[in-house]
TIBA-231477 format. One record per residue (C-alpha): residue number from 1; residue in three letters; chain; x, y, z. Coordinates in steps of 0.1 Angstrom, whole numbers. Example, Ala and Ser with C-alpha at 12.3 -4.5 7.8 and 13.67 -1.06 7.14 Angstrom:
! TIBA-231477
{num = 1 | residuo = ALA | cadena = A | c1 = 123 | c2 = -45 | c3 = 78} $
{num = 2 | residuo = SER | cadena = A | c1 = 137 | c2 = -11 | c3 = 71} $
This chain:
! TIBA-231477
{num = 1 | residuo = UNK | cadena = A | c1 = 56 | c2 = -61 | c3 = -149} $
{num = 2 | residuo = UNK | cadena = A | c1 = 93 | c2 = -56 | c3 = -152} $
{num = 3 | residuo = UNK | cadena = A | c1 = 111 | c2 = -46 | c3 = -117} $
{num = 4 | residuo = UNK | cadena = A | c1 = 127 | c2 = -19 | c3 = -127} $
{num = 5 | residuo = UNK | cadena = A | c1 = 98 | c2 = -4 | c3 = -147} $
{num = 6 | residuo = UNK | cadena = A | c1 = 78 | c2 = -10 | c3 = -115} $
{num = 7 | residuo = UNK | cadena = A | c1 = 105 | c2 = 13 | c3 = -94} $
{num = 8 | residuo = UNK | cadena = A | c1 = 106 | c2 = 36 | c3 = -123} $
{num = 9 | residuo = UNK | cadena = A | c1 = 65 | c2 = 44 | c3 = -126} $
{num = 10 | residuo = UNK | cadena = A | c1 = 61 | c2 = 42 | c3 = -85} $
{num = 11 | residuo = UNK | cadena = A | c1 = 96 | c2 = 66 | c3 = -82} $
{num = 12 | residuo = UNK | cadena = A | c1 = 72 | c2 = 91 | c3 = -98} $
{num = 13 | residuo = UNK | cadena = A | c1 = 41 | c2 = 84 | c3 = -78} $
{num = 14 | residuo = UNK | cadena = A | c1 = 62 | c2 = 90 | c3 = -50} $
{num = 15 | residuo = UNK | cadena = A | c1 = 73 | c2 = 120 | c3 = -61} $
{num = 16 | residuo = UNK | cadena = A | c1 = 41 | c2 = 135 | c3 = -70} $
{num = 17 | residuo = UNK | cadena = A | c1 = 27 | c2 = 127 | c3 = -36} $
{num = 18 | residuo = UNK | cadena = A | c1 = 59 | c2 = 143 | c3 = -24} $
{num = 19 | residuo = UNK | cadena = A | c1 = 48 | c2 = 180 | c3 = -40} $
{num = 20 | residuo = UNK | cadena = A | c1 = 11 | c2 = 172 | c3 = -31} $
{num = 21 | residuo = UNK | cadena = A | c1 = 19 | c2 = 174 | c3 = 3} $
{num = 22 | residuo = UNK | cadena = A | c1 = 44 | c2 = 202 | c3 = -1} $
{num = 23 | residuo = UNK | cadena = A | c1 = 16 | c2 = 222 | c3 = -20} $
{num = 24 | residuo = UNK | cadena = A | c1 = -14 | c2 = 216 | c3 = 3} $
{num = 25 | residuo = UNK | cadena = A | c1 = 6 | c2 = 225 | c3 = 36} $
{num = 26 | residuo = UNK | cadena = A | c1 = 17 | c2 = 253 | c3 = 18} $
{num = 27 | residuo = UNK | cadena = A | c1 = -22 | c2 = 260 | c3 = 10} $
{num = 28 | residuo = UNK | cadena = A | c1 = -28 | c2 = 257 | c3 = 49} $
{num = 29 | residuo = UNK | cadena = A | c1 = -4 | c2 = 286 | c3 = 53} $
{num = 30 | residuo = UNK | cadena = A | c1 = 16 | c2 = 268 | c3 = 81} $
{num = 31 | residuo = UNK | cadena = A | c1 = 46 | c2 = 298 | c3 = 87} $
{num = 32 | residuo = UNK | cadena = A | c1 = 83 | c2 = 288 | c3 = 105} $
{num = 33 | residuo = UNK | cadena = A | c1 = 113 | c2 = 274 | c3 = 100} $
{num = 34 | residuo = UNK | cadena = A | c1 = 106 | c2 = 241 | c3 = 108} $
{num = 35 | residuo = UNK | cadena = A | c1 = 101 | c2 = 222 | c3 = 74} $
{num = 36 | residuo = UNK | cadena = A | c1 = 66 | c2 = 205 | c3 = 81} $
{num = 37 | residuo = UNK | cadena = A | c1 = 63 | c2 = 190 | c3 = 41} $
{num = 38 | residuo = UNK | cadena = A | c1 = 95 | c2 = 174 | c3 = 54} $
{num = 39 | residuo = UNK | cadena = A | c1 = 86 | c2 = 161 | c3 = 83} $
{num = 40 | residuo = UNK | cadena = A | c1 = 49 | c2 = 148 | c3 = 68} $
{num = 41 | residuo = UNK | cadena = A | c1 = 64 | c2 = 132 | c3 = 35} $
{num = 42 | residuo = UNK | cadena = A | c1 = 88 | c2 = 108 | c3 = 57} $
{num = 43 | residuo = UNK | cadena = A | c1 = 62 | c2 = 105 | c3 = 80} $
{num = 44 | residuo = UNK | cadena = A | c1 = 36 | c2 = 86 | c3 = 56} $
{num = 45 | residuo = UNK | cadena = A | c1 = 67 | c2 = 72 | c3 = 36} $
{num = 46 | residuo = UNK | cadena = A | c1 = 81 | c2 = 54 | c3 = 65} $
{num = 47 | residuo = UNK | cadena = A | c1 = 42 | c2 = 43 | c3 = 75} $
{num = 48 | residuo = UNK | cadena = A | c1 = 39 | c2 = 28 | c3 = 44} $
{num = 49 | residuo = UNK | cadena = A | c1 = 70 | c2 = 9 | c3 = 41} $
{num = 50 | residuo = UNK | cadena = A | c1 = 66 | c2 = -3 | c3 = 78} $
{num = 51 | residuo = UNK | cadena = A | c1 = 33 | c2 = -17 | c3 = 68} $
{num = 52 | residuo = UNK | cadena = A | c1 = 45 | c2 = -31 | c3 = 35} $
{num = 53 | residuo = UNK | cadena = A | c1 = 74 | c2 = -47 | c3 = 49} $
{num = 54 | residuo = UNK | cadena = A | c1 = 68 | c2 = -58 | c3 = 84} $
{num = 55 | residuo = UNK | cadena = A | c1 = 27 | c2 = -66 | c3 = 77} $
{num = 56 | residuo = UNK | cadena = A | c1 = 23 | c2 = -71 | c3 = 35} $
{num = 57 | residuo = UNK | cadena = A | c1 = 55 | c2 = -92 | c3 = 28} $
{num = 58 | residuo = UNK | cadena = A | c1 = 40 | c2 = -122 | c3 = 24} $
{num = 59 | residuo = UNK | cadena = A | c1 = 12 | c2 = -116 | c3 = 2} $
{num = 60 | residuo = UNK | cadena = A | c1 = 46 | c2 = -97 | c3 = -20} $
{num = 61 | residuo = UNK | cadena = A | c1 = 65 | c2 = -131 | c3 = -24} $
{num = 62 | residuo = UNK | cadena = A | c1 = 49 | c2 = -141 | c3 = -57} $
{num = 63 | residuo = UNK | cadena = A | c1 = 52 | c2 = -107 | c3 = -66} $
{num = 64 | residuo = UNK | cadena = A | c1 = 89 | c2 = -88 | c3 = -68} $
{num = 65 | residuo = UNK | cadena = A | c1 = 77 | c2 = -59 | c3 = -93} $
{num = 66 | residuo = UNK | cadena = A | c1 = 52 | c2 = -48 | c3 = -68} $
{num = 67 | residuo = UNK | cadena = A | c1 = 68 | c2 = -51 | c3 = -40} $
{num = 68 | residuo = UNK | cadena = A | c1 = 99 | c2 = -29 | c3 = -56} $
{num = 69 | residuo = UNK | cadena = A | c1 = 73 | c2 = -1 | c3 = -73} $
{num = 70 | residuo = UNK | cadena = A | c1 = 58 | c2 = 5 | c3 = -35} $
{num = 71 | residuo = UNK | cadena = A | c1 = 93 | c2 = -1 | c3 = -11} $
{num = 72 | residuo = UNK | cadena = A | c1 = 120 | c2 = 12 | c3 = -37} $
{num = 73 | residuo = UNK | cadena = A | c1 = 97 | c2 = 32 | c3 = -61} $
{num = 74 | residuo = UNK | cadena = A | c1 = 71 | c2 = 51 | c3 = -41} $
{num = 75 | residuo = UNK | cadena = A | c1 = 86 | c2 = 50 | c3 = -8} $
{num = 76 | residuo = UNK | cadena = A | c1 = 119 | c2 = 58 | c3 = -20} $
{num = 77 | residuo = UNK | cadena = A | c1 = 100 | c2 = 89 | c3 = -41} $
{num = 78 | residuo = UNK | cadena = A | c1 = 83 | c2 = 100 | c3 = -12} $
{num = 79 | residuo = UNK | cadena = A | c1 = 104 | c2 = 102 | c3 = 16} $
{num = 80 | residuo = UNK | cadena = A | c1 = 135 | c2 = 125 | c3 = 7} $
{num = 81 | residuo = UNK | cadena = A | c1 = 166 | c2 = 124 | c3 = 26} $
{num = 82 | residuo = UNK | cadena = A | c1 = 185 | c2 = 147 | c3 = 1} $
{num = 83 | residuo = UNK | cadena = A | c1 = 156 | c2 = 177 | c3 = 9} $
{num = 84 | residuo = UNK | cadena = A | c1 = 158 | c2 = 170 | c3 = 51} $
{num = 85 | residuo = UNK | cadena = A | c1 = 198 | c2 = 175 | c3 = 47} $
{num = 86 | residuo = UNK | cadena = A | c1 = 192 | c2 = 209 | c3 = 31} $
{num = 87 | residuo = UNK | cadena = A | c1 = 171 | c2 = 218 | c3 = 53} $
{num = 88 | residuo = UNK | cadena = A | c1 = 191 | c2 = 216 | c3 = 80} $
{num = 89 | residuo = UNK | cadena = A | c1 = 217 | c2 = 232 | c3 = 68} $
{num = 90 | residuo = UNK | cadena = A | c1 = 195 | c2 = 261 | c3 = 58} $
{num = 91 | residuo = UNK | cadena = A | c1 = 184 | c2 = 262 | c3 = 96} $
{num = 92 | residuo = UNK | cadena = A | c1 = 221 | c2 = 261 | c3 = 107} $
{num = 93 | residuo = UNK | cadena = A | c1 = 230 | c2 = 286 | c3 = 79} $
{num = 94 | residuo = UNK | cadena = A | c1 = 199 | c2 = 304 | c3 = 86} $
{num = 95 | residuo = UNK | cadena = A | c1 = 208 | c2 = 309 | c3 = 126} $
{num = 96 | residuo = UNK | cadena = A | c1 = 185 | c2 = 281 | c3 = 143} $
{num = 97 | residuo = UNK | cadena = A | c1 = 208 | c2 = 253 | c3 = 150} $
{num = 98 | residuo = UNK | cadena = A | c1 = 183 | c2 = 248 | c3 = 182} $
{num = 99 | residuo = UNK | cadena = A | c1 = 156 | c2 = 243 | c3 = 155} $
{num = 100 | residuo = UNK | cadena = A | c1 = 176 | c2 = 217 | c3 = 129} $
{num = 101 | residuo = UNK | cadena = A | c1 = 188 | c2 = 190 | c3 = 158} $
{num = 102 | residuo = UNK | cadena = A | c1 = 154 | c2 = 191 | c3 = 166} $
{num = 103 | residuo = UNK | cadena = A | c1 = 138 | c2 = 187 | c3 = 130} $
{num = 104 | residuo = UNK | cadena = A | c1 = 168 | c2 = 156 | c3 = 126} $
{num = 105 | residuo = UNK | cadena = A | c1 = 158 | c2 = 144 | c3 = 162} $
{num = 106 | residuo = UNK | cadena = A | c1 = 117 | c2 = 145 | c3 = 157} $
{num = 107 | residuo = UNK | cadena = A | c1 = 123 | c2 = 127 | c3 = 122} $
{num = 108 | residuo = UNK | cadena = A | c1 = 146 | c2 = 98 | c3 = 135} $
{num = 109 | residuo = UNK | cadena = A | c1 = 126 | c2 = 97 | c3 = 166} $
{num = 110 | residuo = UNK | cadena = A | c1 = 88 | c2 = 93 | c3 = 148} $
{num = 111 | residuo = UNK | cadena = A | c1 = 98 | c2 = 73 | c3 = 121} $
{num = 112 | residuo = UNK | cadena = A | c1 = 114 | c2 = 50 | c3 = 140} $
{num = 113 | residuo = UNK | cadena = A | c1 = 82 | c2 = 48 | c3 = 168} $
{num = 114 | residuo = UNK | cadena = A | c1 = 63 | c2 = 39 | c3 = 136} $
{num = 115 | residuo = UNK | cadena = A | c1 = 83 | c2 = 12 | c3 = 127} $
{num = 116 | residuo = UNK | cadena = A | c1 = 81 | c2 = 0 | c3 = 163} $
{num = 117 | residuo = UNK | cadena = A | c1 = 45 | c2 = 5 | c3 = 164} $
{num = 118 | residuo = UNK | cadena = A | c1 = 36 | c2 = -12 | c3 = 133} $
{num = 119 | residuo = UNK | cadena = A | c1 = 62 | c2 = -42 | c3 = 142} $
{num = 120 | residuo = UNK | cadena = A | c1 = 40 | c2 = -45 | c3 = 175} $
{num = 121 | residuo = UNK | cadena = A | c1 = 7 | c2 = -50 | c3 = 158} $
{num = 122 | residuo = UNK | cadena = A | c1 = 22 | c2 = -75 | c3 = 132} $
């Protein structure tokens, strides 16, 4: 498979799992300002790359159009640094700056522990 076909079709995957999650916590009715979809979607997105990266590489090597549709395309779908920013500016905007450092500190925090965890069972 061509690379950039690869990052193209797993871009969308990403996406779509992306609005999945958005949808189904918004089924479970969770209420607040904190932006739980957020927080989840880089959650799994940074658990799958870790694992890709720091445990799967190998078995990638032979393989560069796989390895970019699941780090670049669906990981980089997934996880969405452009949606976290607005949020916190909405929770400034909104009158909980208390609540965005804490939404940017719990997302830098936990994705990096599971990078750290993953990298210690490697």
């Amino acid at each position: 498979m061509n690379t950039w076909a690869a990052v193209f079709i797993g871009g969308g995957i990403g996406s779509l799992l992306r609005y999945g999650i958005t949808r189904l916590l918004l089924a479970l009715d969770l209420r607040g300002a904190f932006p739980w979809a957020t927080f989840a979607s880089n959650l799994l997105a940074t658990a799958i790359l870790a694992w890709v990266v720091l445990r799967m590489q190998p078995h990638f090597q032979q393989r560069p159009a796989l390895s970019a549709l699941i780090t670049v395309g669906i990981c980089g779908g997934f996880s969405t640094f452009s949606t976290f920013s607005y949020e916190n500016f909405l929770l400034f905007r909104e009158g909980f700056p208390g609540l965005a450092v804490a939404n940017v500190l719990v997302n830098v925090v936990a994705c990096l522990a599971i990078f750290f965890v993953i990298a210690r069972t490697a």
